[in-house]
N, C-alpha and C positions, 0 to 999 in steps of 0.2 A: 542858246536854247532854240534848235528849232524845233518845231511843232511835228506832233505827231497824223495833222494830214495832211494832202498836196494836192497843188495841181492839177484837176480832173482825173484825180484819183491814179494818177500814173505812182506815186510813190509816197507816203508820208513821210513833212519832216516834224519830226519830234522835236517841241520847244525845251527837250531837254538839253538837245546839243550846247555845248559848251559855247561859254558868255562870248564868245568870239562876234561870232557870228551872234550871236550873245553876247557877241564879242566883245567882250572887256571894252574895259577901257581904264586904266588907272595911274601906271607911277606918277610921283611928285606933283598928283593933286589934291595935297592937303591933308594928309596922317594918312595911317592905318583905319580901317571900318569896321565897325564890329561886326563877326562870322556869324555865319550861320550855325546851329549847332553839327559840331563836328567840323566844321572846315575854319584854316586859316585865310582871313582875306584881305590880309596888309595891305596888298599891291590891287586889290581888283574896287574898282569904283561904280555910281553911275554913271550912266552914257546912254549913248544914239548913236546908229553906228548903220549906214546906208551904204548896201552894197550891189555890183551893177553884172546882171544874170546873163551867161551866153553858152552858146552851148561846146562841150570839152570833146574830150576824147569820142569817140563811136566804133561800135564793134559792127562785122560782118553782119549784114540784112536789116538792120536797125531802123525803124520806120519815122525817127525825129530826125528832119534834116536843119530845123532852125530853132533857137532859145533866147526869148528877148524878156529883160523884164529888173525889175526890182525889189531887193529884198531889203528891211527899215526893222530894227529890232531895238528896244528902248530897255532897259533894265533902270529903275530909280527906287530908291532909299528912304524911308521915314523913318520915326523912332516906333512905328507897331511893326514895320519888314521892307517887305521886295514887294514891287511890283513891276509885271513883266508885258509888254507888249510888242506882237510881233506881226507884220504884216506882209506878204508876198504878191504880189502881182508878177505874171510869165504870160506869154502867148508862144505856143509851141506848132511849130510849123511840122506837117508832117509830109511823106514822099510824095503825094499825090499832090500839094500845093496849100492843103484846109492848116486854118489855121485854130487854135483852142484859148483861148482867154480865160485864166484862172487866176481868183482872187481868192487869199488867203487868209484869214484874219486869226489873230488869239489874243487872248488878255486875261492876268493872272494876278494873285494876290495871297502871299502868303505870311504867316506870322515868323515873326524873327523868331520864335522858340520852336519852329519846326514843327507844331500840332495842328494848324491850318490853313488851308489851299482854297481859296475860291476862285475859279475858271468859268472862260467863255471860250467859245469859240464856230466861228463859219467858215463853211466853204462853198466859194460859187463859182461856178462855171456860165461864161457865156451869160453873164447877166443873171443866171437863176441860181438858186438856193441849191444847192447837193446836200449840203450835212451841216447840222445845227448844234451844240454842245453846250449844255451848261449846269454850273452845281459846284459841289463842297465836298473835299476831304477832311477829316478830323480825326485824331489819336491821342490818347493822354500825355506822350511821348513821343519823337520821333522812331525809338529803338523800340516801341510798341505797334500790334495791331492796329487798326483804323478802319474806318467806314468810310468810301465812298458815295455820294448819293447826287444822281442826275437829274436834273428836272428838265434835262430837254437834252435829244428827240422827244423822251419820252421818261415817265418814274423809274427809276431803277437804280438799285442798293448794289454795291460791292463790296465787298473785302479788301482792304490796302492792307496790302504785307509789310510787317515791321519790319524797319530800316528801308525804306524806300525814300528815296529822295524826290524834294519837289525842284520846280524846274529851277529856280536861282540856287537853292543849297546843292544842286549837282553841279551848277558852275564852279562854284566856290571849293566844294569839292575836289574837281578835275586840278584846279590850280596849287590845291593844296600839295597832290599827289605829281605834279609836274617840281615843284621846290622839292620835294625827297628825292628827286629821282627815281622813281616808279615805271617800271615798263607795262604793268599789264594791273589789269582790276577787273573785275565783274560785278557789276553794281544791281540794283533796282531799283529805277525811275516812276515817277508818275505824273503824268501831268492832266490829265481830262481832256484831251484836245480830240479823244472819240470812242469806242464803245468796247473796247478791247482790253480796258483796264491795263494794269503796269507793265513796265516792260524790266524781261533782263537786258542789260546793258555792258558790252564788251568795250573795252577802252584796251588801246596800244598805244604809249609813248614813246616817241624817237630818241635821239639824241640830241643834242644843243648841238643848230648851225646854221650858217647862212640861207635869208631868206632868197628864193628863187623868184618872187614875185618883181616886179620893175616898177614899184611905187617911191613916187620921189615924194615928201611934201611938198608945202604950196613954199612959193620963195621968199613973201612975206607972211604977215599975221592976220589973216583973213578973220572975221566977223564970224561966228558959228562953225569955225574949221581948225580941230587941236590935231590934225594931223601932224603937223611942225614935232607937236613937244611929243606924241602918243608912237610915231612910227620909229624903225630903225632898227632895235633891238635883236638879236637872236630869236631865232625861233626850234621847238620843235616839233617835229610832224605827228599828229597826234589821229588815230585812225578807230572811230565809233561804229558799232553795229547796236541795232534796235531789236529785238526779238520777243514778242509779247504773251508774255506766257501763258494767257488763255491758250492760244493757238498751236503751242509744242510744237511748231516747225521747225523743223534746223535750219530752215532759211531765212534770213534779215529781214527785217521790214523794210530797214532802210543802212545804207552804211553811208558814210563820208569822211572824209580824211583834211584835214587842216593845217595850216602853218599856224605856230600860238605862240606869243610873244609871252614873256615873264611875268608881263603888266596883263595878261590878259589879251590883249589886242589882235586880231587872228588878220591878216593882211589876206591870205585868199583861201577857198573853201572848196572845195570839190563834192558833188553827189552825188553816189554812182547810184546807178537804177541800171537793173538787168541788163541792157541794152546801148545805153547811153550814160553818158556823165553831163551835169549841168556844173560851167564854172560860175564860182561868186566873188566878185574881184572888189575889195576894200574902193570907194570913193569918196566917202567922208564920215567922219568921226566925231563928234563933240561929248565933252565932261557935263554933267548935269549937277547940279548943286546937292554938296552930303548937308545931310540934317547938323543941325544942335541939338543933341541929347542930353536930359540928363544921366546920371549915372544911377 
């Protein structure tokens, strides 16, 4: 799940991106978890999962000549849901030498039966406040209507369209739809992360295949590092667009395209922005403790 703003405002990422980067994190620790409604989530756990920002590919005239930085995404489990926290730090060098320091933050909360969502979220630039977000979704159902309602910027009520997903049940989701083998979905997401309300959401699945990334784990068993037992796996390429249907654009908010392991686990991450791509290359991983529930 990433978040739906970014960076001095160069591009939002939506914390709905897949657990990947959200990034999962699961097999063989410790059963099956109970889904969200509507998704299977045998294989997807909690976790922390730190990844390390530089900048990718670049097209002709493109004004980012440098991307340095850190992305920290936490996904954890009670018996009431998910909670989801996600934070970015980048400083982006552009042709003339200046540099832009953005800090990212979001933090979410939602019920295991899919009816509600409490969110925060900031963005600061350069030390100062850009955009401030905070508030509650609620629906009798999840394949029901719902109300959004913000208390920060500022009051303001929305309309959440029935079947939209919040940002862990889209995880859980994606992973579902990767075990069927699935090429293609259109979803709609929500997360509160800024004023734009839901978004539709395009997903492409690849094929099952060798990951391209050159991540080795660590050679013994390090202290707060399950890369060992977490990496390795197959992966397939899995390619998201954001588009927020207040806005009727035909153009993205945001796209990114990922390597995604079975377990969940996305080893590297790409974000294309108009002009530039920022890479996010897996550097550590840890499982976070499942509840004991009763039933």
């Amino acid at each position: 799940m990433l978040r739906s703003h970014f960076i001095s405002r160069l591009s939002p990422i939506p914390a709905l991106a897949p657990a990947l980067i959200l990034g999962g994190v699961a097999a063989c620790l410790g059963g099956a978890m109970a889904a969200a409604p509507g998704a299977d989530a045998a294989e997807f756990a909690p976790h922390r999962a730190v990844y390390q920002l530089s900048k990718g590919n670049t097209r002709s005239g493109q004004p980012v000549t440098g991307v340095a930085g850190t992305m920290m995404i936490e996904i954890d489990e009670s018996c009431d849901g998910w909670s989801l926290s996600q934070r970015i730090r980048m400083t982006v060098t552009d042709n003339l030498g200046g540099d832009v320091d953005s800090d990212s933050r979001y933090a979410s909360f939602e019920s295991r039966d899919g009816a509600k969502l409490r969110f925060q979220s900031s963005d600061w630039q350069d030390n100062n406040l850009v955009e401030e977000t905070a508030g509650t979704a609620e629906r009798p159902a999840p394949d029901q209507p719902g109300t959004a309602k913000f208390t920060k910027p500022e009051e303001q009520t929305f309309e959440l369209p029935a079947g939209a997903l919040f940002p862990v049940a889209f995880n859980l989701d994606l992973v579902k739809r990767m075990e069927k083998a699935e090429g293609f979905a259109s979803l709609t997401g929500f997360d509160g992360g800024n004023l734009e309300g839901a978004y539709t959401i395009t997903v492409f699945i690849g094929k099952p295949r060798a990951s391209d990334a050159k991540l080795t784990p660590p050679k013994a068993d390090l202290p707060g590092d399950d890369r060992k037992a977490l990496l390795g796996g197959q992966v397939r390429n899995v390619r998201v667009a954001y588009f927020p249907i207040a806005s009727r654009t035909p153009e993205p908010e945001l796209e990114y395209e990922m390597e995604l392991q079975a377990n969940g686990v996305s080893p590297v991450i790409r974000l294309d922005y108009q002009r530039y791509q920022v890479l996010a290359k897996l550097v550590e991983v840890k499982a976070l403790s499942k509840p004991s529930c009763a039933n």
